[in-house]
N, CA, C and O atoms as a GROMACS GRO file, in nm:
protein
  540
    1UNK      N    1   8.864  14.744   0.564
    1UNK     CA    2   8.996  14.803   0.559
    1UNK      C    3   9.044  14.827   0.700
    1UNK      O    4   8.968  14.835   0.797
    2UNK      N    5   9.189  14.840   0.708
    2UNK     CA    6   9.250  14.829   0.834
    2UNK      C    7   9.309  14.995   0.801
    2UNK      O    8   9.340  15.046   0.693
    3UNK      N    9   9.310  15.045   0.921
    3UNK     CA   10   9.384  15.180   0.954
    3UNK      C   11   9.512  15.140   0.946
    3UNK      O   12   9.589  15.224   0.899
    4UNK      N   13   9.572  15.003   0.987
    4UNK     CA   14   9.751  14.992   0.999
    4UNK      C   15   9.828  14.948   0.890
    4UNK      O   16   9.947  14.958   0.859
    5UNK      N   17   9.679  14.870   0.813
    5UNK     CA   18   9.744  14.790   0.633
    5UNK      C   19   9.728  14.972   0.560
    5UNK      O   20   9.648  15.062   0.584
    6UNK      N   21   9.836  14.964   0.476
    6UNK     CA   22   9.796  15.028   0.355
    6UNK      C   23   9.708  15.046   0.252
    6UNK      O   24   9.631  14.954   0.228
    7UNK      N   25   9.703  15.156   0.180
    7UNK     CA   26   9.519  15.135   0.130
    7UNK      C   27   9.616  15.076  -0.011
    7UNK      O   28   9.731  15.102  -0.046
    8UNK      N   29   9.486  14.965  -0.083
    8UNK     CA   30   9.512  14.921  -0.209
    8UNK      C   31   9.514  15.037  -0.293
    8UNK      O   32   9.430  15.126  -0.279
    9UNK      N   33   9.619  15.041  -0.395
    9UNK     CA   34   9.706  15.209  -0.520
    9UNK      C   35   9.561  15.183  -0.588
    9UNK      O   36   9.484  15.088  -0.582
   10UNK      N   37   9.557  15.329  -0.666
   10UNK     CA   38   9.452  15.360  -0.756
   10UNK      C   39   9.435  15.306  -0.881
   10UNK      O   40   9.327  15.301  -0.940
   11UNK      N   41   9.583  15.247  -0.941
   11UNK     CA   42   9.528  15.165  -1.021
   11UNK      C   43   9.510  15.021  -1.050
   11UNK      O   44   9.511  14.958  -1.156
   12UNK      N   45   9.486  14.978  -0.892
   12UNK     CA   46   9.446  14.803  -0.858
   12UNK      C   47   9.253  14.857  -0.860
   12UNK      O   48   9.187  14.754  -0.876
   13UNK      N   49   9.178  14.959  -0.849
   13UNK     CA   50   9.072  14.967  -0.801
   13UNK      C   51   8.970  14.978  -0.956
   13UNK      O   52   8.851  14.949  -0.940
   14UNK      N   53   9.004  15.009  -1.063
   14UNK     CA   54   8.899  15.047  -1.169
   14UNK      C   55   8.798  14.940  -1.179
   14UNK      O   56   8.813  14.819  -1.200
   15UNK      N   57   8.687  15.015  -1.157
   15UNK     CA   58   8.567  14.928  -1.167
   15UNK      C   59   8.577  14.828  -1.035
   15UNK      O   60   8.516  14.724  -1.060
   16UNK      N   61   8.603  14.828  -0.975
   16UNK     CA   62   8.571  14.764  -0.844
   16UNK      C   63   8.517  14.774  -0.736
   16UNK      O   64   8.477  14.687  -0.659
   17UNK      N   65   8.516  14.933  -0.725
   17UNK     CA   66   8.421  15.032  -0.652
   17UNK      C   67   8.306  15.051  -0.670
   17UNK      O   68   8.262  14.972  -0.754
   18UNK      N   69   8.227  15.124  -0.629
   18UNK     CA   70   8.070  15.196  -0.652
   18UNK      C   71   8.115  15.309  -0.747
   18UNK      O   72   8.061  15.323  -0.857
   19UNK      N   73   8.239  15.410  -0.693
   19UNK     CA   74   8.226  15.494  -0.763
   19UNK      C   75   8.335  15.504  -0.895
   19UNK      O   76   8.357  15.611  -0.952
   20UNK      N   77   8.377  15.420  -0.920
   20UNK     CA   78   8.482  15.357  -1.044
   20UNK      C   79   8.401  15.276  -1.149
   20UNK      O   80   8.423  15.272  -1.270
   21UNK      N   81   8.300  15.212  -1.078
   21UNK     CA   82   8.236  15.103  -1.178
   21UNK      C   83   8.260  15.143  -1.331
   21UNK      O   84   8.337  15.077  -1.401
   22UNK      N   85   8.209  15.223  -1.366
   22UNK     CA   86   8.200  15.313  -1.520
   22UNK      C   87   8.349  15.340  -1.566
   22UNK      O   88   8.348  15.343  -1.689
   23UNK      N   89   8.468  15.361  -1.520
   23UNK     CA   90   8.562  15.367  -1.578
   23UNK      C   91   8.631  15.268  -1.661
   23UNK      O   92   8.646  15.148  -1.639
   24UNK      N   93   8.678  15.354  -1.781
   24UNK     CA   94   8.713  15.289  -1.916
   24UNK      C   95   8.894  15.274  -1.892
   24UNK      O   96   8.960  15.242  -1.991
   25UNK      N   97   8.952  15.294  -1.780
   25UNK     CA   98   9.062  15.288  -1.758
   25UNK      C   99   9.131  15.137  -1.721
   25UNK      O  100   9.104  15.075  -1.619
   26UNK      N  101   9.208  15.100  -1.807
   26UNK     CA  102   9.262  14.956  -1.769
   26UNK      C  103   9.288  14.918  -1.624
   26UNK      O  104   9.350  14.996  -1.553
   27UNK      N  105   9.241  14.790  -1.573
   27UNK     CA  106   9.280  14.788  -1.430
   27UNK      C  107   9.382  14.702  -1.412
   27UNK      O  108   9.363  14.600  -1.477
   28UNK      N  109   9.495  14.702  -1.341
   28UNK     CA  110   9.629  14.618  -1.324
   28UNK      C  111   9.590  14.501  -1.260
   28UNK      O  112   9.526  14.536  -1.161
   29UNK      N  113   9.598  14.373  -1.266
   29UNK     CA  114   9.540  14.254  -1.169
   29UNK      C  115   9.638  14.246  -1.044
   29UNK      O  116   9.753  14.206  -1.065
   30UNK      N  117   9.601  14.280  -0.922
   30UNK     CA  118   9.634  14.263  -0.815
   30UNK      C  119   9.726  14.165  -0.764
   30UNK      O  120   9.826  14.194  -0.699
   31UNK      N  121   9.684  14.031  -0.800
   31UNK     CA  122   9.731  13.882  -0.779
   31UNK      C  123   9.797  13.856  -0.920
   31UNK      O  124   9.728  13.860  -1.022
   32UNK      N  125   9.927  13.830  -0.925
   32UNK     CA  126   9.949  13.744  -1.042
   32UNK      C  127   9.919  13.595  -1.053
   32UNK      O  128   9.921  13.517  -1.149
   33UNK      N  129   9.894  13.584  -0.940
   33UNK     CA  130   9.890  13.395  -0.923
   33UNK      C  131   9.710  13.382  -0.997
   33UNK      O  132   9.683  13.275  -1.050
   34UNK      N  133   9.629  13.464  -0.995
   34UNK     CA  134   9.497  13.450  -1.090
   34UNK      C  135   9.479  13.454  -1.241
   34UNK      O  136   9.375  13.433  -1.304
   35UNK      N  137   9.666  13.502  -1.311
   35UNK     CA  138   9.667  13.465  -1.454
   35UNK      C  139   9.725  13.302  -1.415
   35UNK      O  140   9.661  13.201  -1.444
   36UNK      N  141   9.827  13.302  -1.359
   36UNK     CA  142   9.848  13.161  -1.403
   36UNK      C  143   9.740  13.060  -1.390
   36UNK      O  144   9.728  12.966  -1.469
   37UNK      N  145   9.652  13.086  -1.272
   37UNK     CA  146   9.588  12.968  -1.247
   37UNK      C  147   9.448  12.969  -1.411
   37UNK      O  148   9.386  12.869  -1.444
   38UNK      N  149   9.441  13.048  -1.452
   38UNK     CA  150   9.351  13.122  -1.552
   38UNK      C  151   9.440  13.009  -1.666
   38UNK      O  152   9.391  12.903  -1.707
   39UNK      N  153   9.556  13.053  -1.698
   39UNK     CA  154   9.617  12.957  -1.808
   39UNK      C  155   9.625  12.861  -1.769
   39UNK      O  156   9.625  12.789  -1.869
   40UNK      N  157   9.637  12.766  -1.636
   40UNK     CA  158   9.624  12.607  -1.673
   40UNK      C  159   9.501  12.546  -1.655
   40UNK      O  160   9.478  12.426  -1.640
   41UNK      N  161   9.447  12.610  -1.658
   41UNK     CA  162   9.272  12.573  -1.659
   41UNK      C  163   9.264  12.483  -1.781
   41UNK      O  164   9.367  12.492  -1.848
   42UNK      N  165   9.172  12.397  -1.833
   42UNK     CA  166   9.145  12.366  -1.972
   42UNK      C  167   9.025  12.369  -2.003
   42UNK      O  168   8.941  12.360  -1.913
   43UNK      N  169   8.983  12.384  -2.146
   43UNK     CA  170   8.806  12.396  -2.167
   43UNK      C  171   8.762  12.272  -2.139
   43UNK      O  172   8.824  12.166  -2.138
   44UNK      N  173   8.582  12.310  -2.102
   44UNK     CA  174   8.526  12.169  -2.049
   44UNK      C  175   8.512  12.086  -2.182
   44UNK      O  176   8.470  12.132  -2.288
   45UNK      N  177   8.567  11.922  -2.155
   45UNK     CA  178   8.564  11.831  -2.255
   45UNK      C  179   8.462  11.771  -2.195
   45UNK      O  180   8.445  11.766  -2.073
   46UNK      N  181   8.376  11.714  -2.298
   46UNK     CA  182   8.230  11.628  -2.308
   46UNK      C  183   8.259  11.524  -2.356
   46UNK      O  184   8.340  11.545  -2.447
   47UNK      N  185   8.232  11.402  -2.343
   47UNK     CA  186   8.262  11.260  -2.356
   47UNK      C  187   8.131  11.255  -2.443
   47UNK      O  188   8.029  11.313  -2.407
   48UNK      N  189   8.141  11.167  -2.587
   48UNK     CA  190   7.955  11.194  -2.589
   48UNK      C  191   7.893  11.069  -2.527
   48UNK      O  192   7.780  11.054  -2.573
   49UNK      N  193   7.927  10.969  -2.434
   49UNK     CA  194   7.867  10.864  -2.347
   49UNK      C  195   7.790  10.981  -2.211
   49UNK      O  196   7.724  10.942  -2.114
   50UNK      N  197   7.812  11.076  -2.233
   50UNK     CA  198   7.791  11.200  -2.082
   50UNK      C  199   7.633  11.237  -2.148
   50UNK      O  200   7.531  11.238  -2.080
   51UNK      N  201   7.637  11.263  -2.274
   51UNK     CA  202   7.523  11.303  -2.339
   51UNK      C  203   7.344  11.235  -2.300
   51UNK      O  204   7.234  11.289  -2.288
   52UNK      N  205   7.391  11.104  -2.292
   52UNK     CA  206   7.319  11.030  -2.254
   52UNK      C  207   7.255  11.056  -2.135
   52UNK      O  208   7.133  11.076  -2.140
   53UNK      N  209   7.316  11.058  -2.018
   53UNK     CA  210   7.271  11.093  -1.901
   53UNK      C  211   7.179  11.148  -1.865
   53UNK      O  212   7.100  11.103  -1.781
   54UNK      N  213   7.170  11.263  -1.924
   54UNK     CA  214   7.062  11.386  -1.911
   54UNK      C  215   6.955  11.259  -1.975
   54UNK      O  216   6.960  11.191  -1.872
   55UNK      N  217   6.907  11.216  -2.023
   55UNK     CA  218   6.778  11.124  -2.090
   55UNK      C  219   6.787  11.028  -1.959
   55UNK      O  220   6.707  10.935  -1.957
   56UNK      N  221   6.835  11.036  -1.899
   56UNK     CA  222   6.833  10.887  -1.809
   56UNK      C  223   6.756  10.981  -1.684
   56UNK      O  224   6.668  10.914  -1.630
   57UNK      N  225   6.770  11.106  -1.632
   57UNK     CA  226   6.692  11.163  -1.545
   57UNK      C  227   6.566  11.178  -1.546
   57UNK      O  228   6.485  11.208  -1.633
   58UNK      N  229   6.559  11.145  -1.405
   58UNK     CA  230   6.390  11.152  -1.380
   58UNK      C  231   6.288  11.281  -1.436
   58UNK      O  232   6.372  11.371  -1.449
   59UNK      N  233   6.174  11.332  -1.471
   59UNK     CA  234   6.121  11.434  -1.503
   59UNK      C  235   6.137  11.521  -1.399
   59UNK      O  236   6.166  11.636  -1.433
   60UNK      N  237   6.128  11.503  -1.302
   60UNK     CA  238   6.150  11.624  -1.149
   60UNK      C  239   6.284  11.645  -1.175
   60UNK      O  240   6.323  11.761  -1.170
   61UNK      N  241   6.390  11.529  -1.212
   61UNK     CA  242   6.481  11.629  -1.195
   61UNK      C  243   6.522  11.700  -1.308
   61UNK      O  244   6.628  11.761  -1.292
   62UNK      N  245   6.483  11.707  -1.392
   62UNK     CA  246   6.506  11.755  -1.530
   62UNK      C  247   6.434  11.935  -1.486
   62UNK      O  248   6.484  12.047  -1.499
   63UNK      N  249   6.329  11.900  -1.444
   63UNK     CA  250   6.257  12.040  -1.406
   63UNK      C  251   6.350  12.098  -1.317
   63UNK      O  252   6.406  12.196  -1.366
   64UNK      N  253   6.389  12.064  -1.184
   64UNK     CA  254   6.463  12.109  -1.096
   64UNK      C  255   6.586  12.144  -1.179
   64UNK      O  256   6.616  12.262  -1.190
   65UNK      N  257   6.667  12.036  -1.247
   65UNK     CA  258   6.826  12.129  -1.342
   65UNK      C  259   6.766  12.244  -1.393
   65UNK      O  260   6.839  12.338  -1.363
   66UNK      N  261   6.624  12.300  -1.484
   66UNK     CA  262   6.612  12.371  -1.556
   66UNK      C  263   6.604  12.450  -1.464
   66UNK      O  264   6.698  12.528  -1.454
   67UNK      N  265   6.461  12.466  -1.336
   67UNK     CA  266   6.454  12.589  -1.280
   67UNK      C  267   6.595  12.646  -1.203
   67UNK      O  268   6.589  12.767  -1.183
   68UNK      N  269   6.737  12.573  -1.150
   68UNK     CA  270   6.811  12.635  -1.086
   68UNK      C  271   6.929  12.623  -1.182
   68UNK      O  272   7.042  12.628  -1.136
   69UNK      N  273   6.908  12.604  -1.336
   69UNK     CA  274   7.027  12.678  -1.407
   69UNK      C  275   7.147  12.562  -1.411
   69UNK      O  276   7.265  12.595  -1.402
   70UNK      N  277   7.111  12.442  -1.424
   70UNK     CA  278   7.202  12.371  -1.431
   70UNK      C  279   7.180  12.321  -1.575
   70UNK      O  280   7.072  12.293  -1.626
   71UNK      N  281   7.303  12.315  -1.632
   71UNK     CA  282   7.291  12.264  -1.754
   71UNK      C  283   7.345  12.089  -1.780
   71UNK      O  284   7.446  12.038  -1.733
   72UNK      N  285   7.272  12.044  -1.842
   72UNK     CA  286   7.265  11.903  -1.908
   72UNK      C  287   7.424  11.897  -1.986
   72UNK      O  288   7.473  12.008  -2.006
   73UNK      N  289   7.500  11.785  -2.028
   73UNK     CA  290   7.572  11.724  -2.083
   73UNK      C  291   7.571  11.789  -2.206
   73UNK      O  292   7.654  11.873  -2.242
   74UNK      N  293   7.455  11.741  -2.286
   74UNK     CA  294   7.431  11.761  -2.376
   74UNK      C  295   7.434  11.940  -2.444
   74UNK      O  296   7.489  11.958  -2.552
   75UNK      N  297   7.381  12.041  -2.382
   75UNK     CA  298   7.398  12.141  -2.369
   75UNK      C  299   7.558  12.214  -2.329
   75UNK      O  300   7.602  12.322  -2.371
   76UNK      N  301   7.610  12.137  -2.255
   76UNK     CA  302   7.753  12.196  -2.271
   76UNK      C  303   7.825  12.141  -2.433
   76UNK      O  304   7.901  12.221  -2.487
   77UNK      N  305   7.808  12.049  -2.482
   77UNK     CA  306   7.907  11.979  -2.577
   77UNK      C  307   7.858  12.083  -2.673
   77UNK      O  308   7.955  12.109  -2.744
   78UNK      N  309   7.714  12.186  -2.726
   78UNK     CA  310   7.674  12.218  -2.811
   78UNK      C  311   7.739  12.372  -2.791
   78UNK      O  312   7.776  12.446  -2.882
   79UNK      N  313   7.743  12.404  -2.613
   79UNK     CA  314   7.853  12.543  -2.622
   79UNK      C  315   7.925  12.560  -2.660
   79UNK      O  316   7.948  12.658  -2.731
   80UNK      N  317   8.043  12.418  -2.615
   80UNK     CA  318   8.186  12.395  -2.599
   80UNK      C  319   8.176  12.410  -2.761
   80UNK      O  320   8.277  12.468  -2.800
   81UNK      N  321   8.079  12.375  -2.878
   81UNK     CA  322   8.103  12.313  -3.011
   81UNK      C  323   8.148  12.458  -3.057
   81UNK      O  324   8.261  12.504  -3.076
   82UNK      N  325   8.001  12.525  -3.068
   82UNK     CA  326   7.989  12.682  -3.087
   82UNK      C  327   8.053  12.782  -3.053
   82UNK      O  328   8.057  12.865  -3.143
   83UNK      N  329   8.107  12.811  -2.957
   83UNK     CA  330   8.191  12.824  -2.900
   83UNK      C  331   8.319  12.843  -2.939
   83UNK      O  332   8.362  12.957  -2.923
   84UNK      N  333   8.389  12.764  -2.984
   84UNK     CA  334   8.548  12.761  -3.014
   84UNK      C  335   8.594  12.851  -3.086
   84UNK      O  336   8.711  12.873  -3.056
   85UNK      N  337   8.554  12.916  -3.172
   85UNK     CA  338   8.600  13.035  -3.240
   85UNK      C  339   8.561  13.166  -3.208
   85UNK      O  340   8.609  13.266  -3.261
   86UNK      N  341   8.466  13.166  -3.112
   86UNK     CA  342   8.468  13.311  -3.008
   86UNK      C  343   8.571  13.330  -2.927
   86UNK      O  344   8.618  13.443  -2.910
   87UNK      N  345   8.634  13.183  -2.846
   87UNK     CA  346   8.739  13.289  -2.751
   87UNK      C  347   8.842  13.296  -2.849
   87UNK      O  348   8.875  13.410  -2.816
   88UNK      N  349   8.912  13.274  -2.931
   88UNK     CA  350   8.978  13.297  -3.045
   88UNK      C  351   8.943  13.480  -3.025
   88UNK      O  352   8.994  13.552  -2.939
   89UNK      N  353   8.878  13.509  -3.096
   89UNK     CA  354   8.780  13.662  -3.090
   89UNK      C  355   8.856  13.734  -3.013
   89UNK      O  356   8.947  13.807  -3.052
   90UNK      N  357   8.811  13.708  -2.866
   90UNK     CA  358   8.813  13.725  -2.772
   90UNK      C  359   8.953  13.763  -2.711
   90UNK      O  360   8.969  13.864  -2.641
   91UNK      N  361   9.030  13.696  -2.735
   91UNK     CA  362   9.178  13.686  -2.700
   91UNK      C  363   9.236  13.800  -2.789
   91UNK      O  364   9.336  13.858  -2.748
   92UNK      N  365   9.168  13.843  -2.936
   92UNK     CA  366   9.273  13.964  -2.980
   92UNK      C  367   9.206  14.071  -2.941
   92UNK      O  368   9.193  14.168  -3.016
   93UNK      N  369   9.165  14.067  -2.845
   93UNK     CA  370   9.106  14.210  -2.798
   93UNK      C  371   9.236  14.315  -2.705
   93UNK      O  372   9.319  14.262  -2.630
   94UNK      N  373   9.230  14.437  -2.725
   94UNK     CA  374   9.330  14.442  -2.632
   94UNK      C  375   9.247  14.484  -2.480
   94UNK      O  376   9.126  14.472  -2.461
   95UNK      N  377   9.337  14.530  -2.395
   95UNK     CA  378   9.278  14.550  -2.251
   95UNK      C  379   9.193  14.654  -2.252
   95UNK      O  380   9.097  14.673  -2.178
   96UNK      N  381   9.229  14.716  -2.331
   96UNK     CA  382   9.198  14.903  -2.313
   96UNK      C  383   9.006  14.862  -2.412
   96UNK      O  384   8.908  14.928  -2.376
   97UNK      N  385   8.997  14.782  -2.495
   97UNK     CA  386   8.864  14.743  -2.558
   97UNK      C  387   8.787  14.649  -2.423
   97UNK      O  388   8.674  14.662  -2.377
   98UNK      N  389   8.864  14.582  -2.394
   98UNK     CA  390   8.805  14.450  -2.282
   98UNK      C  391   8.742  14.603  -2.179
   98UNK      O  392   8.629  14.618  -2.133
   99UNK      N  393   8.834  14.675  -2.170
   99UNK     CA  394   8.773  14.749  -2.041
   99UNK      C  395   8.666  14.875  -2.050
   99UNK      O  396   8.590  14.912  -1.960
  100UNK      N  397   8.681  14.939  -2.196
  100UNK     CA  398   8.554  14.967  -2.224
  100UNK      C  399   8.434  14.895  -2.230
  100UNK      O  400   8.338  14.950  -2.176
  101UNK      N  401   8.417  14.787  -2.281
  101UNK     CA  402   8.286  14.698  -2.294
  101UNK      C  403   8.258  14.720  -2.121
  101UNK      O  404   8.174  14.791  -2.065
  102UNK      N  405   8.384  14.615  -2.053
  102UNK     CA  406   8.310  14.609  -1.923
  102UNK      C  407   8.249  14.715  -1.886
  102UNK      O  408   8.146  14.694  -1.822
  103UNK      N  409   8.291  14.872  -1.915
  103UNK     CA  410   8.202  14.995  -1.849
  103UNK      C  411   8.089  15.008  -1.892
  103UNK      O  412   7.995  15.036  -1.818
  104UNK      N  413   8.069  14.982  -2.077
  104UNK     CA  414   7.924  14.954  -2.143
  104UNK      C  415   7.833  14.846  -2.075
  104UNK      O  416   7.712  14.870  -2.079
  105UNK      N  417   7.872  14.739  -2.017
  105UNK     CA  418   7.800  14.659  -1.989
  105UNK      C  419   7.705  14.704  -1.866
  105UNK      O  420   7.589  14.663  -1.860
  106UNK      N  421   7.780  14.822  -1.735
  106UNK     CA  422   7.712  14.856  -1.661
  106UNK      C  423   7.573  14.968  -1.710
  106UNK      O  424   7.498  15.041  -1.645
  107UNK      N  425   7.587  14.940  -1.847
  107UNK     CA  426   7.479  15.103  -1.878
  107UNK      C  427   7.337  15.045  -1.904
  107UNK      O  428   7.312  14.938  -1.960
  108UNK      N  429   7.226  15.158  -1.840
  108UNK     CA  430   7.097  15.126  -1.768
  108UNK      C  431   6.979  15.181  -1.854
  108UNK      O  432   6.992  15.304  -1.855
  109UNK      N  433   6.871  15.144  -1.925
  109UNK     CA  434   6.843  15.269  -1.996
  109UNK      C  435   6.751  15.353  -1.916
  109UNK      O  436   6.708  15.288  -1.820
  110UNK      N  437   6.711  15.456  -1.921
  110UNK     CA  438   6.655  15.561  -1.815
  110UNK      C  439   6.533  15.469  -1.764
  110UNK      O  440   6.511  15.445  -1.645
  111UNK      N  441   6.470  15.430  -1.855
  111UNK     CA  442   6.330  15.404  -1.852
  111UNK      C  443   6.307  15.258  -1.745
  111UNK      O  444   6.206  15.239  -1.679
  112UNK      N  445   6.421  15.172  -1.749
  112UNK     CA  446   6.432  15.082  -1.677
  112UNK      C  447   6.517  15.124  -1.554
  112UNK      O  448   6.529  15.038  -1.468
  113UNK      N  449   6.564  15.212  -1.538
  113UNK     CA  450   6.622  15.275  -1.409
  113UNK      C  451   6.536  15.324  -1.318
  113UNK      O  452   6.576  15.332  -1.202
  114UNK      N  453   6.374  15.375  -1.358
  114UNK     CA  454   6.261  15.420  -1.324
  114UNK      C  455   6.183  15.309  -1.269
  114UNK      O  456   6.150  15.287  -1.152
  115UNK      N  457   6.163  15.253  -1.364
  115UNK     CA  458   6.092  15.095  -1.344
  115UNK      C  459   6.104  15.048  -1.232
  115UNK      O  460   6.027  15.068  -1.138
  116UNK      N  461   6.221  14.971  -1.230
  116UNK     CA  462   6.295  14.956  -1.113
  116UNK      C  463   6.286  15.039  -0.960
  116UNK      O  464   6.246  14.979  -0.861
  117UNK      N  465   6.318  15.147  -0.955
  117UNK     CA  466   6.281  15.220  -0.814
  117UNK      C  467   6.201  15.285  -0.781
  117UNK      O  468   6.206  15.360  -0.683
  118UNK      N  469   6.057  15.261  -0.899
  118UNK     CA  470   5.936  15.276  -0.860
  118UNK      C  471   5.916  15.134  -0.789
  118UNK      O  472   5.895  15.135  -0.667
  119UNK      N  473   5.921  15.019  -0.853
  119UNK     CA  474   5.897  14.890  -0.825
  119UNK      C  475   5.956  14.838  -0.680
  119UNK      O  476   5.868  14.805  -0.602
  120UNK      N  477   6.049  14.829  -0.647
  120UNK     CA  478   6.145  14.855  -0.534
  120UNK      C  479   6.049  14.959  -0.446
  120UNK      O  480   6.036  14.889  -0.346
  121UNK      N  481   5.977  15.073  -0.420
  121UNK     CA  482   5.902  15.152  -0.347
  121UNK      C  483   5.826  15.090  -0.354
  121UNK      O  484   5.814  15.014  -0.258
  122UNK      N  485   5.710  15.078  -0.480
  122UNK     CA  486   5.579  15.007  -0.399
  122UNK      C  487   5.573  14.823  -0.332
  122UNK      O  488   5.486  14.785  -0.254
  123UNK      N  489   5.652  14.760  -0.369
  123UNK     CA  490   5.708  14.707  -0.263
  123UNK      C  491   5.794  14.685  -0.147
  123UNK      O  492   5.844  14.580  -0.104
  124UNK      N  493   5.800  14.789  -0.111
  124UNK     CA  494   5.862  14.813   0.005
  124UNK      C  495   5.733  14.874   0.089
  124UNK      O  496   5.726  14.811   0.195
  125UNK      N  497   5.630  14.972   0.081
  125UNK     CA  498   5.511  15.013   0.094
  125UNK      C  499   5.447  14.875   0.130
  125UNK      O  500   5.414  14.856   0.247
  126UNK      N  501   5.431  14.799   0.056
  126UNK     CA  502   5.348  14.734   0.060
  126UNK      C  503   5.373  14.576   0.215
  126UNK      O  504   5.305  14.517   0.299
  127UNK      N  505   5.509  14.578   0.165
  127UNK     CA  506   5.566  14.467   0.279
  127UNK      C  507   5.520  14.558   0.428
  127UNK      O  508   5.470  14.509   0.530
  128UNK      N  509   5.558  14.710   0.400
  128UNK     CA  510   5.556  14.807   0.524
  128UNK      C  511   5.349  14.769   0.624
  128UNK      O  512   5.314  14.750   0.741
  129UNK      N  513   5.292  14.774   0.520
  129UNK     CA  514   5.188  14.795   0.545
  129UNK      C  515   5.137  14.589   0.584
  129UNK      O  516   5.063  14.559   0.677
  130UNK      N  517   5.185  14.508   0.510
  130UNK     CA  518   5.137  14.366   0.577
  130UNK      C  519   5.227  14.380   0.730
  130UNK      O  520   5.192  14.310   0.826
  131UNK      N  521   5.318  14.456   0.740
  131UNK     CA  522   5.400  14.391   0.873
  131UNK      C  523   5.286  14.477   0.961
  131UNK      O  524   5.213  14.427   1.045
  132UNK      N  525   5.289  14.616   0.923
  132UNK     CA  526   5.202  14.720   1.013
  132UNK      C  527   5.056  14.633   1.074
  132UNK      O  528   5.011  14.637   1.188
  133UNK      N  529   5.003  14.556   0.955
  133UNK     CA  530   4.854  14.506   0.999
  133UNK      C  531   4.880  14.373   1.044
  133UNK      O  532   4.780  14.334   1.103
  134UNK      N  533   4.960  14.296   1.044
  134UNK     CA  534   4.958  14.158   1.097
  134UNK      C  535   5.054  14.165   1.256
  134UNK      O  536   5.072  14.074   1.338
  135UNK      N  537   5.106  14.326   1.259
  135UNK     CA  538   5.206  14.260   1.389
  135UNK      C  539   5.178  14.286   1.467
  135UNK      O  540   5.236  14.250   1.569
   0.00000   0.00000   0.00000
């Protein structure tokens, strides 16, 4: 942030912050030019000659798409299939529901909130102590 720009209004910020994240309050979109570009988008179309492809890859690379999350041809046409009547769903939601979920989605349950920054400490301990003896 700049001292000479103006600060972005309070209600461009819900959930965008650290300390907003959790709010169930609708947020105004900043940019209008990110709905339009949002509506001329189109869903991904699958050719089924594309399907094929994925069988034509080598075994390494089949391993390599899987370990970094790339999906096969074939696997999109079965989203895109499944798929079609969720964003349907999706679309009669109003904002004020869209923006509750998003605050549900940030929720942690205690026990894995623990987990976590125990886990996070004893590795951090532990990196502390290889740097201490090797440096």
């Amino acid at each position: 942030m700049s001292l000479v720009t103006e600060p972005i209004p309070e209600q461009y910020l819900y959930r965008l912050t650290f300390w907003s994240r959790k709010s169930t309050k609708v947020r105004l979109e900043l940019d209008k030019s990110a709905d339009v570009v949002l509506l001329k988008t189109k869903p991904i179309m699958v050719i089924a000659g594309m399907a094929s492809e994925s069988e034509d890859l080598p075994w390494w690379r089949k391993i390599f798409n899987f370990l970094c999350g790339i999906e096969s041809a074939s696997n999109l046409h079965t989203v895109e299939q499944s798929g079609g009547e969720g964003t349907k769903a999706e679309k009669t939601k109003t904002k004020e529901e869209l923006a509750r979920e998003a605050a549900e989605f940030l929720h942690e349950e205690p026990w894995w909130h623990t987990f976590v920054n125990v886990n996070a400490v004893i590795l951090m301990a532990v990196t502390i102590f290889f740097i201490g003896f090797y440096a």
